[in-house]
Structure formats: C-alpha cells, structure tokens
C-alpha positions in Angstrom: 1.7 -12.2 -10.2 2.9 -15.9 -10.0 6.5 -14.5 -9.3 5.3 -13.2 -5.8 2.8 -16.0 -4.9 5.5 -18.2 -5.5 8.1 -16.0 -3.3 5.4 -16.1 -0.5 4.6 -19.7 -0.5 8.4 -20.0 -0.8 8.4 -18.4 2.6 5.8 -20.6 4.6 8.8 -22.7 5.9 10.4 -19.8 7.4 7.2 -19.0 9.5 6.9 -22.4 10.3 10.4 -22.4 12.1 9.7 -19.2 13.7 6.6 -20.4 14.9 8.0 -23.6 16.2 10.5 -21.4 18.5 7.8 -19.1 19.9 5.9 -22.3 21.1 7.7 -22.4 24.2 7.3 -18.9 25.0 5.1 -18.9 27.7 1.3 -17.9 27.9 0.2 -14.6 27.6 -2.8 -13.1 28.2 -3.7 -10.6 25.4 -5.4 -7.4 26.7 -3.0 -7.5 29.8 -1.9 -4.3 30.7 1.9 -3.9 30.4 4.4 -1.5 32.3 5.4 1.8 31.0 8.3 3.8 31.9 8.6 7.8 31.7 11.1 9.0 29.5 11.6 11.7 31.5 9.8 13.0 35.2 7.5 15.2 33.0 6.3 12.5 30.1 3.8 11.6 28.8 2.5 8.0 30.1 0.3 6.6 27.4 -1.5 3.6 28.7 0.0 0.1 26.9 -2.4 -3.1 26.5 -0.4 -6.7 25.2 -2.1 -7.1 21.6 0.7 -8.8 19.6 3.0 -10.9 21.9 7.1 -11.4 21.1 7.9 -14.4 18.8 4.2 -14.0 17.1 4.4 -14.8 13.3 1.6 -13.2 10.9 0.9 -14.3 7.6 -1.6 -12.4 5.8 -2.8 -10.4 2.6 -4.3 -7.2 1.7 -6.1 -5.7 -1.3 -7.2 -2.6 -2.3 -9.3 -1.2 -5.3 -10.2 2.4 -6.7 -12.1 3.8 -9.5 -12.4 7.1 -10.8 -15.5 8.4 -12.9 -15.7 11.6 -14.8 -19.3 11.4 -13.8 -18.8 11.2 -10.3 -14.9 13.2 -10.2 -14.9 17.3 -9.0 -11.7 17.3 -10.3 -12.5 16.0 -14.4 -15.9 17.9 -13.9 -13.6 20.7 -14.9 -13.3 19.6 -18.5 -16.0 20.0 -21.0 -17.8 16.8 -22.1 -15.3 14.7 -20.4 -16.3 11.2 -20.5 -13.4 9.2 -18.8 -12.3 6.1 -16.9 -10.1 4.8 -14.7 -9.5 1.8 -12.0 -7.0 0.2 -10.3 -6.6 -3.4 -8.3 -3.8 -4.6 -6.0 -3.1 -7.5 -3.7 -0.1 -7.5 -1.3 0.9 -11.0 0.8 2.6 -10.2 3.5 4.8 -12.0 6.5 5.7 -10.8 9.8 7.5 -11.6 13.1 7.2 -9.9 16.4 10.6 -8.8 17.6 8.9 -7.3 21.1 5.6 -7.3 22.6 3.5 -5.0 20.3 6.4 -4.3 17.7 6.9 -6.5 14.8 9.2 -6.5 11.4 7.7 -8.1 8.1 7.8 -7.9 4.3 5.0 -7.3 1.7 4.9 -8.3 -1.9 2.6 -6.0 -4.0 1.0 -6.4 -7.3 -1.2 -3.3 -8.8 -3.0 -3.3 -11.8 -4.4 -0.3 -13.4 -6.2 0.9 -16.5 -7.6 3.9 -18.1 -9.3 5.5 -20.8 -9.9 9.0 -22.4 -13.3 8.6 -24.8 -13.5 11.9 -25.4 -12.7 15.5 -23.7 -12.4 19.2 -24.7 -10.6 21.5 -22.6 -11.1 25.0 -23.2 -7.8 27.4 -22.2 -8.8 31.0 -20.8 -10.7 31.2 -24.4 -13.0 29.6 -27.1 -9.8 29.8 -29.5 -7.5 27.8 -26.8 -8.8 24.3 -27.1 -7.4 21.2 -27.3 -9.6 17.7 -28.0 -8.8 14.3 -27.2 -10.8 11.1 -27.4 -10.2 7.4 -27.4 -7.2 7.3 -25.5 -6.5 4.1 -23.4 -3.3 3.0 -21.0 -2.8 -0.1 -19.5 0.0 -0.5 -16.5 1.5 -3.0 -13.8 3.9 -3.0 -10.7 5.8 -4.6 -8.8 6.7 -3.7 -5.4 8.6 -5.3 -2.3 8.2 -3.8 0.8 10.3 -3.5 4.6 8.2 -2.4 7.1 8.2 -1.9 11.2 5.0 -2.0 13.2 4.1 -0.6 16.1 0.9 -1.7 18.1 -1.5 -0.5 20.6 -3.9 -2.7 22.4 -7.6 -0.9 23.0 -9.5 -3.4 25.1 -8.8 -5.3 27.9 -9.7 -8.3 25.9 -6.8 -7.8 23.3 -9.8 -8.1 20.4 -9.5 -4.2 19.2 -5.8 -2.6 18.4 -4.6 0.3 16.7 -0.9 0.3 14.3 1.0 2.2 12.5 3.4 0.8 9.6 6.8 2.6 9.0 7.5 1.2 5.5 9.9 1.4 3.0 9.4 0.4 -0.9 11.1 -0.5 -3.9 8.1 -0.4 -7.2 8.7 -1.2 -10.4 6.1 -0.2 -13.0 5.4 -0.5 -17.3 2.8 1.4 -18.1 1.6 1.4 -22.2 -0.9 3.5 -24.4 -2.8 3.2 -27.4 -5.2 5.6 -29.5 -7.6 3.6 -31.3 -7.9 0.5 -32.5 -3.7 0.9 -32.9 -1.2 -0.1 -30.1 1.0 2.7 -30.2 4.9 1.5 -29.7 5.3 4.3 -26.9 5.6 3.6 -22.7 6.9 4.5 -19.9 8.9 2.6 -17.1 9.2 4.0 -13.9 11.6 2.8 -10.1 10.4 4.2 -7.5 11.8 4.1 -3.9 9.3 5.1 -1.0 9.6 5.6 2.5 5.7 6.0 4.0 3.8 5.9 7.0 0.5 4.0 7.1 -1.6 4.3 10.5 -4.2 1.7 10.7 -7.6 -0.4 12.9 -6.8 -4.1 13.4 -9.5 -6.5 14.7 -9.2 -10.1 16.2 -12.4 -11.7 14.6 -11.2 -15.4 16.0 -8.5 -15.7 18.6 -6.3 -16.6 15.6 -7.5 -14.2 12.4 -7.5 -10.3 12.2 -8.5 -7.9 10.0 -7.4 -4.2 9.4 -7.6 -1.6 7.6 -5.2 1.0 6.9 -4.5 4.5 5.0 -1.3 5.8 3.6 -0.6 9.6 5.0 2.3 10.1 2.6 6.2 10.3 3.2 9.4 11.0 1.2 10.1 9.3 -2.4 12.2 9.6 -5.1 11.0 8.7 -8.9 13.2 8.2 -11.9 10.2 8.3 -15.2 11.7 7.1 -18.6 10.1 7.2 -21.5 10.2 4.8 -24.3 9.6 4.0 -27.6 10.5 1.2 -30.0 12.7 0.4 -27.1 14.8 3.4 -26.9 14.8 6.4 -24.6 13.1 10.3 -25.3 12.4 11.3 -22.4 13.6 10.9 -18.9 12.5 12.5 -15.4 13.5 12.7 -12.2 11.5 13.8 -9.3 11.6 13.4 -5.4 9.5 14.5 -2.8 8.4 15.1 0.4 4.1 15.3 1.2 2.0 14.5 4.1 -1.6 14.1 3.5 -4.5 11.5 3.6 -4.0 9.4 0.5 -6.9 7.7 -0.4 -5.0 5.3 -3.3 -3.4 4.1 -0.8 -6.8 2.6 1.5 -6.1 -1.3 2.1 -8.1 -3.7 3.2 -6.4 -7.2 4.6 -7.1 -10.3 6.5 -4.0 -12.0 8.7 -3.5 -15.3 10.5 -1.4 -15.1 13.6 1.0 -18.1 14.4 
C-alpha cells in the first residue's frame, strides 16, 4: 500500500505540468452543446454536451467494499449449517489527462484486501452417505494492480453538473492469497497474474465546479489467469484459464471522488 501512494504522490508533478499547459487554453463553458457529425447520411446523431474539456487533468481515488454472509447469501444457503464469512476492501488513486473534449487517458493503482472464513459447513452430495464437513477454515489475500484506461464522456445538463462515462480498461493484478485451519498457519498459497481487459460504464457528478464524484460498475470483458499453487515455496499445482463474460459484476461497484485541474 505505501508502494502505490508513494507512485501517486510521485506523480503530482506531472499533473502539475500538464495543468500548467492547459492554463492557456481558452474558456469553456461546460454544458455547451458541441457539434456532431454523421458518420454516414443515415446515422445516428446522439446529442453531445462539453463535460470534460481538452487539456483537463483529474486526480482522484476510488474505493469499494463487499461482504458476503451465509446468513444473508442464496447461494451458501445451499449448504447445510453453513456458517461463513467473507469481505473485501480496495482503494484505487488514480490520474488522468484529457486528450479531447469529453475523452481522456489515465492510470489507476489498486490495492484489494480480502479475507474469509469457513467455521463450519456440511454439504450433503445426492445422499446422506455423500457428505463432506469442513469448519474453521480461514484465508487471508492481497493485490496489486496497475491499470490503463480510456474514457469516454457524455455531458447530461446544460449546466455540465451531471455526465455519464464509460472506462475501457486494461489491467495487470498481482495477488498472494494464504490459508490456515486452526489455530495452525498452514505453509500452503496461492499466487495468481492476471491480465484484464474490461469495460466499466459509470454516473459522474460535479458537486463543486472543481470536485466530482462517480460511481461505476464493472460489466465484464476478456482475461487470462495463470493460478500456481504453492507450498513451502515450491510448486503443486498450476492453472491456466482465460475467458471471455459479459454480465453485471457487482465486485466490481466503485465509489470515488476526483479533483479536476
């Protein structure tokens, strides 16, 4: 976590100079409609309002949190007495620059935390003689993950207060995550790259003339996972997995606050 506050206050300079060259830009009125050409005599004209202007740096930060309850889960309802845990906490800084009017470039630095546990659980298979019990199992994980993304803006109001977005991003996450049963550490986890590309559509709201916040949900995308299991610091398992789903993913709701520059 200190690496990437570190890498973003490291980056603060860089927004300064960017900022300093968009002062001379001239003054834009946000809400303004701007012109839209037809692609073609029969296209679609979707109606365009100025809610980012070109040379506009944004430095902001997100979080997002999520826990899971046996009590309250359909899904772990399914197991018979099921008592289990589970939560997860992340915080991504972020920087961006507008390349256009309404279309900016940035980067994100994410750190997730999660944890989980397994007190106890019986699941029964087809019959009373297929069971298998578990209980006091816990596992502990981190990641790391830096992030390329493009936005893509649309202003709502002629007052340039309300917008809508959607992210095109591409990810790099590096994870550890480790178990223990018990009261004993056990010397088995798992280390996992991961390389992402997702699409996150999103509400962004000027609450000063300088300060938004959004909110935004991951719909899914294409990935690739490489999974290798360790233990006393060698290999016994490996796998490999990649992917392509589209679906409302709600692990991936983020809440986040940005200052404009």
């Amino acid at each position: 976590m200190r690496k990437i506050i570190a890498i973003f206050i490291a980056l603060l300079p860089l927004a300064g100079t960017l900022s300093a060259k968009g002062r001379e830009r001239e003054t834009r009125i946000m809400g303004t409609p701007m012109s839209v050409q037809d692609t073609s005599s029969n296209g679609r004209r979707l109606a365009q309002r100025l809610f980012i202007s070109k040379g506009e740096v944004g430095l902001g930060v997100s979080f997002s949190y999520l826990d899971i309850d046996s009590n309250n889960s359909d899904v772990l309802m399914l197991l018979q007495n099921c008592n289990a845990y589970a939560k997860t906490f992340s915080v991504a800084p972020m920087i961006s620059y507008a390349v256009r009017d309404n279309k900016a470039i940035g980067v994100r630095f994410k750190y997730t935390t999660s944890s989980g546990n397994i007190s106890d659980s019986d699941l029964s298979l087809l019959s009373e003689d297929l069971t298998l019990n578990v209980e006091d199992i816990r596992a502990s994980g981190n990641t790391y993950q830096t992030a390329v993304f493009y936005r893509s803006c649309m202003g709502l109001d002629d007052k340039g207060r309300f917008g809508l977005f959607t992210d095109v991003q591409l990810a790099y996450t590096h994870g550890r995550t480790s178990f223990s049963y018990g009261d004993v550490g056990l010397n088995a986890y798992t280390l996992s790259d991961k390389l992402k590309l997702s699409l996150h559509p999103g509400l962004e709201v000027f609450v000063m003339n300088n300060i938004s916040m959004n909110v935004s949900i991951g719909i899914g995308g294409a990935r690739y996972t490489n999974i290798r299991c360790m233990e006393d610091g060698h290999i016994t398992g490996r796998r490999n997995a990649g992917n392509a789903r589209f679906y409302l993913d709600v692990t991936d709701i983020r809440i986040g606050v940005t200052i404009h520059i």
